[in-house]
C-alpha positions as CSV (number, residue, x, y, z in Angstrom):
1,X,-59.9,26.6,-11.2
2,X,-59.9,28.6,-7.9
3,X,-59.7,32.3,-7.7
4,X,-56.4,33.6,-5.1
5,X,-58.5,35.1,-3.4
6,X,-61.4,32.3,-2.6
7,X,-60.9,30.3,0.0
8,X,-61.4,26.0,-0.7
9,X,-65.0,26.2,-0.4
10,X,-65.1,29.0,-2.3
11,X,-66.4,32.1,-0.5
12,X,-63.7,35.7,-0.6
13,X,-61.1,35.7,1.6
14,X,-58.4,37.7,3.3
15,X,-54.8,37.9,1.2
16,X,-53.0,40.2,2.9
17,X,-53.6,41.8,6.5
18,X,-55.4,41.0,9.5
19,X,-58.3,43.3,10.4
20,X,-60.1,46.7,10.1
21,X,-58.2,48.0,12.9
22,X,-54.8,46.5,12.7
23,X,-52.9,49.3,10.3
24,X,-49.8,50.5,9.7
25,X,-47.5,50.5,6.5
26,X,-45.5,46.7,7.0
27,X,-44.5,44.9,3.4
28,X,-44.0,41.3,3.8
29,X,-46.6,38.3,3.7
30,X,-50.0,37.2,5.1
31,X,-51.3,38.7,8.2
32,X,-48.1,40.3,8.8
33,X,-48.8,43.0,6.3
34,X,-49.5,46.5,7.1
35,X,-51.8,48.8,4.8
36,X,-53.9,52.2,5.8
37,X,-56.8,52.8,3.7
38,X,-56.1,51.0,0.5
39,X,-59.1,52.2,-1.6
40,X,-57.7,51.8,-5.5
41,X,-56.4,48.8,-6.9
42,X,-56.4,47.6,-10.2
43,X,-54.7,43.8,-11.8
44,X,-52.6,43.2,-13.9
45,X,-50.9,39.6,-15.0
46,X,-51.7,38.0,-11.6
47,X,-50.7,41.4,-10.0
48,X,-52.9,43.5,-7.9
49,X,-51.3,47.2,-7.6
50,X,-53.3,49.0,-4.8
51,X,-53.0,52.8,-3.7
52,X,-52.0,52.6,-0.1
53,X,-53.8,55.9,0.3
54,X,-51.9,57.2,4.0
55,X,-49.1,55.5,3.5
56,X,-49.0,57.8,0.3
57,X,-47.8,54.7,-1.5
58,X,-48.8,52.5,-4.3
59,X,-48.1,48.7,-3.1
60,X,-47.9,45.3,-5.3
61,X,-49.5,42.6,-3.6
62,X,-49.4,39.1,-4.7
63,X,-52.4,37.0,-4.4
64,X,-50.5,33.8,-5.0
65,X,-47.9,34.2,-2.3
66,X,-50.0,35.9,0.0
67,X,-47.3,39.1,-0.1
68,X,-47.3,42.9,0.0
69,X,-44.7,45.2,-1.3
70,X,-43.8,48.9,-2.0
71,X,-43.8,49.8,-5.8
72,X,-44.0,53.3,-5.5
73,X,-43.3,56.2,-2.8
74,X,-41.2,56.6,0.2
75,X,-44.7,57.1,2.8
76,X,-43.4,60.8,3.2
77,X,-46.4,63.0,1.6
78,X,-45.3,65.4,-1.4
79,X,-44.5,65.9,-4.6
80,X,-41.5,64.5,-6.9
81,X,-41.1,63.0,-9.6
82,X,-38.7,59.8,-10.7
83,X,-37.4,56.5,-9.8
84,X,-40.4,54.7,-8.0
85,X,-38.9,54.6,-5.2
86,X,-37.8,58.2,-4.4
87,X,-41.2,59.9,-5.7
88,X,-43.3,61.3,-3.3
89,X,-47.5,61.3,-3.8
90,X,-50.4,62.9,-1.1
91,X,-52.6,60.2,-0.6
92,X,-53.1,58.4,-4.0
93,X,-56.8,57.2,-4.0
94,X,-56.3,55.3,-7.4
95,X,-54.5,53.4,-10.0
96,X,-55.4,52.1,-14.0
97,X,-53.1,50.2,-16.2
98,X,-53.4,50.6,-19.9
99,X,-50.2,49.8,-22.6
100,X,-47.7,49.0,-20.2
101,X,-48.3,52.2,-17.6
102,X,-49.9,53.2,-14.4
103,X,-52.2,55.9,-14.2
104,X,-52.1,57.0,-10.5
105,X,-54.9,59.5,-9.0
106,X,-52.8,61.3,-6.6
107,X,-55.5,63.2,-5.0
108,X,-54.1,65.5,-2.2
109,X,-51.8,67.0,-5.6
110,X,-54.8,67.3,-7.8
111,X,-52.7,65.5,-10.7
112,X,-52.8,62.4,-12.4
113,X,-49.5,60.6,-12.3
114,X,-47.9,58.2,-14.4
115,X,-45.8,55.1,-13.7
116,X,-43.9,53.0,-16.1
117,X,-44.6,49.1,-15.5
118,X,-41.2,48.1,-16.5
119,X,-39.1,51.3,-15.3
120,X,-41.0,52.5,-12.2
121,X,-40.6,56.0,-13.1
122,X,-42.8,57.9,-12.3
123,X,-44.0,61.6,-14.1
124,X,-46.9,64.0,-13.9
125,X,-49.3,64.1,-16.6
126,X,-49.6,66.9,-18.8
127,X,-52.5,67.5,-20.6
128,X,-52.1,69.6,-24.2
129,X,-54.7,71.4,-26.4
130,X,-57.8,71.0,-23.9
């Protein structure tokens, strides 16, 4: 069984984008995607969730399909919390998924964020008792 992301003989490949210098923030398939400085990804059921660290997004790309798309953020830099797709991170630099959430390193915020898998909503960890 081939890997997504080998090509037929076998050797990594390219699944979404074009090249080093050809950025932007574009969802969509192939090399018609736009990303700037993902750095943190992590899988999950065929899934690859990657911190699109300037876009100050977290994207879902799709090995299978060959397609990008926004999970999380609106590409504005801030702070807010909720529904994935009005909550605002500075440059997230990493993502972890453990018992159906998504840790997110928002770095420019010095906080750990949270996402729900199924919901999308997104909170700020708070850590008790330390």
């Amino acid at each position: 069984m081939r890997s997504a992301g080998l090509d037929p003989t076998g050797r990594v490949r390219t699944i979404v984008g074009l090249a080093l210098f050809v950025f932007g923030d574009t969802d969509g398939v192939d090399n018609n995607v736009r990303l700037q400085h993902p750095i943190g990804l992590d899988r999950f059921d065929g899934v690859l969730y990657v911190a699109d660290t300037y876009n100050h997004k977290i994207k879902r790309v799709l090995p299978a399909t060959r397609g990008s798309f926004t999970m999380l953020g609106t590409g504005e830099p801030g702070l807010r919390d909720g529904a994935g797709n009005q909550a605002l991170f500075s440059k997230p630099s990493g993502v972890s998924i453990a018992n159906g959430k998504m840790y997110i390193a928002d770095t420019n915020n010095h906080l750990i964020r949270v996402a729900g898998m199924e919901t999308a909503e997104v909170s700020t960890l708070e850590l008790t008792g330390i």
